[in-house]
N, CA, C and O atoms as a GROMACS GRO file, in nm:
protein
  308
    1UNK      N    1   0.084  -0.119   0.000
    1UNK     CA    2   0.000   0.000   0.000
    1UNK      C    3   0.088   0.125   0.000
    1UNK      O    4   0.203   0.115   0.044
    2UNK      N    5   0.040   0.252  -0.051
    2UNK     CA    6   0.133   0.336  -0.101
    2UNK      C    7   0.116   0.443   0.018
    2UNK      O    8   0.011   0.451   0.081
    3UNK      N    9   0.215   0.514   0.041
    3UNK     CA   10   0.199   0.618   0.144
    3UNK      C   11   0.196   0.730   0.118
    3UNK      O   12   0.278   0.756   0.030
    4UNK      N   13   0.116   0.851   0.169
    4UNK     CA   14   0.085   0.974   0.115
    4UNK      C   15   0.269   1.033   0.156
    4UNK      O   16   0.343   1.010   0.252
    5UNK      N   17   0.286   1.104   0.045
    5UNK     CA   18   0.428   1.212   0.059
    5UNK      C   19   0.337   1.358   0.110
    5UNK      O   20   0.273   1.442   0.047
    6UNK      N   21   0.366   1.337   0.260
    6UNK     CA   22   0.391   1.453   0.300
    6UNK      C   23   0.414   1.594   0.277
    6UNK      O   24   0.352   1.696   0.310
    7UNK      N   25   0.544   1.567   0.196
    7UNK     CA   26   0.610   1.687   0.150
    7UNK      C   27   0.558   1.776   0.039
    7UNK      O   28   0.526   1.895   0.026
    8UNK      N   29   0.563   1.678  -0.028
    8UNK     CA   30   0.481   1.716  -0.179
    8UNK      C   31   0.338   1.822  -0.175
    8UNK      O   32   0.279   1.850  -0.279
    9UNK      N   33   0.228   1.680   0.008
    9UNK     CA   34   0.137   1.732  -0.005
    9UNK      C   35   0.061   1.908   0.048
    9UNK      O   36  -0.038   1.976   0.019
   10UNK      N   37   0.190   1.919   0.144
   10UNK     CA   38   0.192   2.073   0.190
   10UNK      C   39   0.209   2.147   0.060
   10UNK      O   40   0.127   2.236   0.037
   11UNK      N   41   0.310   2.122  -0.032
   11UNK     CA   42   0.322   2.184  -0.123
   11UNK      C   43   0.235   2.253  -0.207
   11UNK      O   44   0.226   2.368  -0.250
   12UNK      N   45   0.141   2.091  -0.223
   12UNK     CA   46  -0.003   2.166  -0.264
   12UNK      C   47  -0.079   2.243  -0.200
   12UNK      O   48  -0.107   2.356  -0.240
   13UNK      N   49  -0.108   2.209  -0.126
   13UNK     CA   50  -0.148   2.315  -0.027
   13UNK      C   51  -0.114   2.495   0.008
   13UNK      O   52  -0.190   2.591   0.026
   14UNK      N   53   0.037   2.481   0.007
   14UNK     CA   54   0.032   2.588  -0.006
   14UNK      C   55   0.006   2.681  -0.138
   14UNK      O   56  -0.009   2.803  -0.144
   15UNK      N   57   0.003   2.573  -0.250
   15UNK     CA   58  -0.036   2.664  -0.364
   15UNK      C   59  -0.208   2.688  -0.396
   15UNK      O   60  -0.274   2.772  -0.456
   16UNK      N   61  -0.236   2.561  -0.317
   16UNK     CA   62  -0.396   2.607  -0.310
   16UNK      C   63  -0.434   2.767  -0.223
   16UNK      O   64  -0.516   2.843  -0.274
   17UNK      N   65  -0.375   2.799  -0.109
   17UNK     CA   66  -0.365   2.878  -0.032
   17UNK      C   67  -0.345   3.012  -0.114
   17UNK      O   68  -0.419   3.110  -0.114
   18UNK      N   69  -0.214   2.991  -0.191
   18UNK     CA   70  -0.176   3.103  -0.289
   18UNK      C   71  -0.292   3.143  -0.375
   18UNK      O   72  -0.342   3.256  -0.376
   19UNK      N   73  -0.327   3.047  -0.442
   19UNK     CA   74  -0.448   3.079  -0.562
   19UNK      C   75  -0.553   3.139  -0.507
   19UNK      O   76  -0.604   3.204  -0.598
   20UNK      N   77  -0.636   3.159  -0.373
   20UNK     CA   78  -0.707   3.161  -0.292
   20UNK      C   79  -0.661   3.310  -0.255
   20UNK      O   80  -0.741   3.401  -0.231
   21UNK      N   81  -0.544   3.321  -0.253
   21UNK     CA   82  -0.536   3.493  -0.199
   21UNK      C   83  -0.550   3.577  -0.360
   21UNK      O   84  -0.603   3.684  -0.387
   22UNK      N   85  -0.491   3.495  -0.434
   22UNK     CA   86  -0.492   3.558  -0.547
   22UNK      C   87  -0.612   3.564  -0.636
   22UNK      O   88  -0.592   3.628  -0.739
   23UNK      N   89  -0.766   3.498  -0.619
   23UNK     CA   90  -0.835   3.501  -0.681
   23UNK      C   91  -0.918   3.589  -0.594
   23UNK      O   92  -1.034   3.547  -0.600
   24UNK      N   93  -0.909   3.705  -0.507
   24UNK     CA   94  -0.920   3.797  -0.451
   24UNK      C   95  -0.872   3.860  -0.485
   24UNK      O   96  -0.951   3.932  -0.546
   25UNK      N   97  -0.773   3.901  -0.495
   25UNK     CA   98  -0.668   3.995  -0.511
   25UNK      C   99  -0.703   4.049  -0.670
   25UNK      O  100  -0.713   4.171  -0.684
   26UNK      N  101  -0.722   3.957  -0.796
   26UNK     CA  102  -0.690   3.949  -0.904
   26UNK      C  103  -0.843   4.049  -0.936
   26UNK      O  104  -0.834   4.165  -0.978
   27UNK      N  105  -0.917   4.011  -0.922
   27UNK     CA  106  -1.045   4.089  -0.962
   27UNK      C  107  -1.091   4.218  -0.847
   27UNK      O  108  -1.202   4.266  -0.868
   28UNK      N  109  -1.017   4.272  -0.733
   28UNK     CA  110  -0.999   4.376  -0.712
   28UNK      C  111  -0.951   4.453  -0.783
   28UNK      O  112  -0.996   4.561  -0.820
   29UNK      N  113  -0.807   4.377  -0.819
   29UNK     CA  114  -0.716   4.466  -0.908
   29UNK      C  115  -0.779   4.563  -1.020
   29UNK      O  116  -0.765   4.684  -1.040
   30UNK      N  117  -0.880   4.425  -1.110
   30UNK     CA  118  -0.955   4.470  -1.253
   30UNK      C  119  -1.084   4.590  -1.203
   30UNK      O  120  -1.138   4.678  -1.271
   31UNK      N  121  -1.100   4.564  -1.102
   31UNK     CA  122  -1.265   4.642  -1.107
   31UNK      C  123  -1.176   4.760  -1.024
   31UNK      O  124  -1.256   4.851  -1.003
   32UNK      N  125  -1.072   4.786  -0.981
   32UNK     CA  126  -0.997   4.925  -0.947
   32UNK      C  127  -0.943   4.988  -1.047
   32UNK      O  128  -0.934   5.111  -1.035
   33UNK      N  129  -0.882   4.911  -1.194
   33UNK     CA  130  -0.903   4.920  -1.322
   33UNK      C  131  -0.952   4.992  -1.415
   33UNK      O  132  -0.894   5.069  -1.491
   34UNK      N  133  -1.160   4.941  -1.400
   34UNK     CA  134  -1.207   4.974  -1.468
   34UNK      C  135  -1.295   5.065  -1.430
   34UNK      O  136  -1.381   5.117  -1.502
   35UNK      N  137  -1.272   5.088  -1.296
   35UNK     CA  138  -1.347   5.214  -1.213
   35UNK      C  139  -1.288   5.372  -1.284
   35UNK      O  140  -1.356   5.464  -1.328
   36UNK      N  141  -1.135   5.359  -1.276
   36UNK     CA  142  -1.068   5.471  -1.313
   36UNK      C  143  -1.026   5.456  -1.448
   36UNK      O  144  -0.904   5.457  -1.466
   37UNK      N  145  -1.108   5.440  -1.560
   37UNK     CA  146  -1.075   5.462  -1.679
   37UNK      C  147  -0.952   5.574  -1.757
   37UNK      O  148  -0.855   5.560  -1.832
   38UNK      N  149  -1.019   5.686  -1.692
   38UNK     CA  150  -0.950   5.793  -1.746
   38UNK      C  151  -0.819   5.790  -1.670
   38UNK      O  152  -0.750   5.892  -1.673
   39UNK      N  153  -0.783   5.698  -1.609
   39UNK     CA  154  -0.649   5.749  -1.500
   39UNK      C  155  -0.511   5.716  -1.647
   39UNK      O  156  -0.528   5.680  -1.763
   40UNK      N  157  -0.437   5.735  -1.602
   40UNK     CA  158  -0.261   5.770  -1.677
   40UNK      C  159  -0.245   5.558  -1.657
   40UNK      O  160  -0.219   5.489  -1.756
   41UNK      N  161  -0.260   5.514  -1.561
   41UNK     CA  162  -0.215   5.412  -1.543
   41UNK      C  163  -0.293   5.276  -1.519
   41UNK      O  164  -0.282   5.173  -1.452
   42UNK      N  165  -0.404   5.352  -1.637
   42UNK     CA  166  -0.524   5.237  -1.649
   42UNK      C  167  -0.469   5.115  -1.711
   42UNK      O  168  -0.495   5.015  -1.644
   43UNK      N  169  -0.390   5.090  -1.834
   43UNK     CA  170  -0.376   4.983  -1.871
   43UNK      C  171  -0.299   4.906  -1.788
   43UNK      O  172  -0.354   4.819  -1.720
   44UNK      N  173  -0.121   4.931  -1.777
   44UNK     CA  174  -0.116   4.878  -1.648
   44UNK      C  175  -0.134   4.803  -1.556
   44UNK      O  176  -0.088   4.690  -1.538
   45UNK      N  177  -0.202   4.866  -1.492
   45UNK     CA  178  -0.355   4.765  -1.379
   45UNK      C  179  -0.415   4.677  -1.398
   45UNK      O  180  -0.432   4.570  -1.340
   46UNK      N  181  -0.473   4.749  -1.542
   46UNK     CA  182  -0.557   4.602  -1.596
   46UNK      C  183  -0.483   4.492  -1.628
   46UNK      O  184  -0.524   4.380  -1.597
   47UNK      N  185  -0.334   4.514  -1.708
   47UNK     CA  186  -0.291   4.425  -1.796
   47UNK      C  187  -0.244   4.349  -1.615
   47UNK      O  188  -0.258   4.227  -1.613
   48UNK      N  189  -0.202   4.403  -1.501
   48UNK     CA  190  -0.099   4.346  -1.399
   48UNK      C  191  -0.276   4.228  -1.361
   48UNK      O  192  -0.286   4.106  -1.355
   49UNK      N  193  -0.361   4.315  -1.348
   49UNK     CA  194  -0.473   4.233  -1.287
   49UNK      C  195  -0.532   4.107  -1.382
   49UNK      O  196  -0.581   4.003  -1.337
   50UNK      N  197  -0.518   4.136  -1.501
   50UNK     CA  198  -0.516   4.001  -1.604
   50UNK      C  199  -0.435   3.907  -1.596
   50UNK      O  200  -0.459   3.786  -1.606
   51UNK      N  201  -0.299   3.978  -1.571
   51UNK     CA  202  -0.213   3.816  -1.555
   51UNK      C  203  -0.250   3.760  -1.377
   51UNK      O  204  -0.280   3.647  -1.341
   52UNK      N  205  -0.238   3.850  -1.315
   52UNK     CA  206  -0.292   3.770  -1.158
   52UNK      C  207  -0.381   3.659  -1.152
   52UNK      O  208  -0.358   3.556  -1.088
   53UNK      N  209  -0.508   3.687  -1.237
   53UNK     CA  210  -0.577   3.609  -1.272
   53UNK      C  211  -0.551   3.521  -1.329
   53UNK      O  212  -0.593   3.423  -1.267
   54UNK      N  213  -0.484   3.482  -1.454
   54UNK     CA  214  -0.405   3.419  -1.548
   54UNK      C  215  -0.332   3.328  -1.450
   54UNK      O  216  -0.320   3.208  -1.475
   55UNK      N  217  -0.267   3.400  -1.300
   55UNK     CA  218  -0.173   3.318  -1.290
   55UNK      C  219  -0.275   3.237  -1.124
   55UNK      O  220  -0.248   3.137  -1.058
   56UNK      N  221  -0.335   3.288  -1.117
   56UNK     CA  222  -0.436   3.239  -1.025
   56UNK      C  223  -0.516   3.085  -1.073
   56UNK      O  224  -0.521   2.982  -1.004
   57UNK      N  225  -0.572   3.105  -1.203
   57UNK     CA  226  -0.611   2.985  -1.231
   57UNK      C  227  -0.507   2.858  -1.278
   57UNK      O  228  -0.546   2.746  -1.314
   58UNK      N  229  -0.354   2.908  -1.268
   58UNK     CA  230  -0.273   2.826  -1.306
   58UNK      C  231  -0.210   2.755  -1.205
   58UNK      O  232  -0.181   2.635  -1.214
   59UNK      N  233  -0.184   2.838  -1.092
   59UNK     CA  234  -0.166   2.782  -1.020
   59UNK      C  235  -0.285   2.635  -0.891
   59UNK      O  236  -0.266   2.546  -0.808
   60UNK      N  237  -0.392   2.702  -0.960
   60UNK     CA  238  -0.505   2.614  -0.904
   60UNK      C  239  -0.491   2.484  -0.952
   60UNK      O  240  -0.494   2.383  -0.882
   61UNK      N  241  -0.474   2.487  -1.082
   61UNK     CA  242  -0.456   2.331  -1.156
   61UNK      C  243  -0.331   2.217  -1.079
   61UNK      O  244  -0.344   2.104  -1.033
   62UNK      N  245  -0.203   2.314  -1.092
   62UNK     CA  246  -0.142   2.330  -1.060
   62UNK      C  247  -0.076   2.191  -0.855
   62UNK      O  248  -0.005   2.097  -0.819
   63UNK      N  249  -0.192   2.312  -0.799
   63UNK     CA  250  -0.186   2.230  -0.701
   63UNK      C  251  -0.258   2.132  -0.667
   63UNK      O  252  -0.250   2.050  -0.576
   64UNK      N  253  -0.368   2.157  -0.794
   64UNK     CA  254  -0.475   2.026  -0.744
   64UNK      C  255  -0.414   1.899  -0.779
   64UNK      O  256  -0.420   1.797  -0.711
   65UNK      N  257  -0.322   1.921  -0.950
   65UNK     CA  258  -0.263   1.854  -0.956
   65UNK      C  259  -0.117   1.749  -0.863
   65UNK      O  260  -0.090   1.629  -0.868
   66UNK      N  261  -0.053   1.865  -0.788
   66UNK     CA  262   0.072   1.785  -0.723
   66UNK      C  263  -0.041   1.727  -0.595
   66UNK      O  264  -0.024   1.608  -0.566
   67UNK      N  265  -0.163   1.805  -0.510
   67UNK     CA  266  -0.203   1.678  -0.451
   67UNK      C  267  -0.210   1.563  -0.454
   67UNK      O  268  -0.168   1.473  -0.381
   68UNK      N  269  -0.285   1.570  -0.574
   68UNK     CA  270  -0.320   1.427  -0.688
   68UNK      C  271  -0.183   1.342  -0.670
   68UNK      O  272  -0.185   1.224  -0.634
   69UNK      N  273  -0.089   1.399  -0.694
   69UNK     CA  274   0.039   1.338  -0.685
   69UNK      C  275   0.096   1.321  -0.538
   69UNK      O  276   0.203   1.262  -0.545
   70UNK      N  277   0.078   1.338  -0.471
   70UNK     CA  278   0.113   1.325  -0.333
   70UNK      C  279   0.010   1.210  -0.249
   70UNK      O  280   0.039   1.142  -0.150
   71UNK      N  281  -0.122   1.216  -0.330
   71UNK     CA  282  -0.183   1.114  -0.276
   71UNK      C  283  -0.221   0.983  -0.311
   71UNK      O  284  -0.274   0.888  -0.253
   72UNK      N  285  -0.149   1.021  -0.495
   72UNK     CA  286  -0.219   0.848  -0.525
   72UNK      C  287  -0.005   0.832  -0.584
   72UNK      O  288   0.026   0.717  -0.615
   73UNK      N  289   0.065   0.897  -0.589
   73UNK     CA  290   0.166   0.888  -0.648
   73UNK      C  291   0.156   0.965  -0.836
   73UNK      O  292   0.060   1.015  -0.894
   74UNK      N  293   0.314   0.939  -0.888
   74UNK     CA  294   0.273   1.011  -1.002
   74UNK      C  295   0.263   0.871  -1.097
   74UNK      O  296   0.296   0.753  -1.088
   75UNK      N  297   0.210   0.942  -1.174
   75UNK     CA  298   0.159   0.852  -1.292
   75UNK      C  299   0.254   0.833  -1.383
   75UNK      O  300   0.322   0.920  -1.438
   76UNK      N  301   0.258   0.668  -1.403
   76UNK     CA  302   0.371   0.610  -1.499
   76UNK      C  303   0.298   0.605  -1.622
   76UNK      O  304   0.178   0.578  -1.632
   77UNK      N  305   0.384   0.633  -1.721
   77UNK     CA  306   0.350   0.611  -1.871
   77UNK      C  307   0.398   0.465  -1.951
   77UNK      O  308   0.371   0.448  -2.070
   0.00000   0.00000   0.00000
């Protein structure tokens, strides 16, 4: 029987944690954005608050994935 890795599985975790601050964070960013249209440093914002997001849902996969791997092992081809 196989044993959960520990190590790995905090790992995920903490990136679940990460994605979780950041999928807050990421759509503040945009709707502070698109509140101040006319500002000097509208795009900017938007473009920094698009990738947050971008990197928010990547990292979600991300850790769901190394759980996955921490709890059943990784997958042989």
């Amino acid at each position: 029987m196989r044993r959960t890795d520990k190590d790995l599985l905090v790992k995920g975790l903490k990136r679940l944690a990460l994605t979780v601050v950041l999928m807050f964070t990421a759509p503040i960013i945009l709707w502070q954005a698109f509140k101040n249209e006319d500002h000097p440093m509208y795009w900017p914002v938007c473009i920094l608050g698009l990738i947050l997001a971008a990197y928010a849902v990547y990292l979600g996969f991300k850790g769901i994935m190394t759980i996955m791997n921490a709890l059943f092992g990784v997958k042989s081809k």
